[in-house]
N, C-alpha and C positions, 0 to 999 in steps of 0.2 A: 487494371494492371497496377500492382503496390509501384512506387515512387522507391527511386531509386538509393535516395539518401533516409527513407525508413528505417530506424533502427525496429531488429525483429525483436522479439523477446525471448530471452536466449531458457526462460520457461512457461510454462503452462500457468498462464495468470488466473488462481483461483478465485475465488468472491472472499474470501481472505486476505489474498496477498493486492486483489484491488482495490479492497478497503484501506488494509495500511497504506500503501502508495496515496492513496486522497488524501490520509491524514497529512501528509507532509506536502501539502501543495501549497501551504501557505506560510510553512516554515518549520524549521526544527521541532523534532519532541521527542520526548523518551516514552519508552515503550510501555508501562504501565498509562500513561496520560493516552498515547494511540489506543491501546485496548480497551480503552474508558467509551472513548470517541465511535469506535469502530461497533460496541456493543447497544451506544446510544444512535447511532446512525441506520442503523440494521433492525432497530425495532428489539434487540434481545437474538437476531437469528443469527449471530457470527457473534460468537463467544467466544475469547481469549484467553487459554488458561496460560498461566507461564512457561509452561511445557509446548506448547505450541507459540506462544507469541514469540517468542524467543527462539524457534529454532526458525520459526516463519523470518525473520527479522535478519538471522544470520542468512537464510538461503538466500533471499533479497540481494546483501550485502555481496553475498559470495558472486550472484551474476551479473555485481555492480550497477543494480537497478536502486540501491541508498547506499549511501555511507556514513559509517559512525562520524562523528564531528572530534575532530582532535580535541582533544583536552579539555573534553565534554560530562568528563567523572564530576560528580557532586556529593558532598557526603554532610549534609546538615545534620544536624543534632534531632536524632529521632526518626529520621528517613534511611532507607539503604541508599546504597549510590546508584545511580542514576545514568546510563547513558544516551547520549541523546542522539538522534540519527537524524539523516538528507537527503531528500530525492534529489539524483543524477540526475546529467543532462537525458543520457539514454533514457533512465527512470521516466523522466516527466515525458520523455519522447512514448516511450511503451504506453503508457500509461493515456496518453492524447487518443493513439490508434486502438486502444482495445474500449478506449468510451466512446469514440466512433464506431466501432463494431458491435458495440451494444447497444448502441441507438439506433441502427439497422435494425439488430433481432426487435426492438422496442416496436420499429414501424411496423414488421411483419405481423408483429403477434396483435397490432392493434387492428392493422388490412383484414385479419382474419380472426377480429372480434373477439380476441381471447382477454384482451382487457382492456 
């Protein structure tokens, strides 16, 4: 029976949008620095184009699982700007329950020899 104070996830956490979520579990980054992380973490298998990392990043935001960091534009000499984002409380909460449910499927698939 889920716990009563679990936040649900108000979407469908894909192995992209899990990825980014990790990226920020140990602090701020902006979104090219996560895509970097998320395509060196994955082996090459979760690729970030900016056409996805970026809408990924806004949907995130939008179900208040990160939020941009106020006054977090950066614009060095030779870089675009840069926004930098945060895993929410909810965030880091979703994010606790679906690596828990994934280390279930982990035990099953191992019960039954698949890796």
């Amino acid at each position: 029976m889920a716990d009563s104070n679990e936040v649900k996830s108000p979407v469908r956490i894909t192995p992209a949008f899990f990825f980014l979520l990790l990226t920020l579990v140990d602090g701020e980054r902006h979104g090219y620095a996560m895509a970097q992380e998320v395509r060196e973490r994955s082996d090459g298998a979760v690729r970030l184009g900016p056409g996805s990392l970026y809408w990924s990043l806004n949907r995130l935001a939008e179900v208040g699982l990160i939020e941009e960091v106020p006054g977090s534009f950066s614009a060095e000499p030779g870089e675009e700007r840069r926004r930098y984002y945060r895993l929410t409380e909810p965030g880091r909460s979703v994010l606790k329950r679906e690596t828990e449910t994934l280390s279930k499927v982990l035990d099953f698939a191992r019960a039954k020899r698949v890796v």
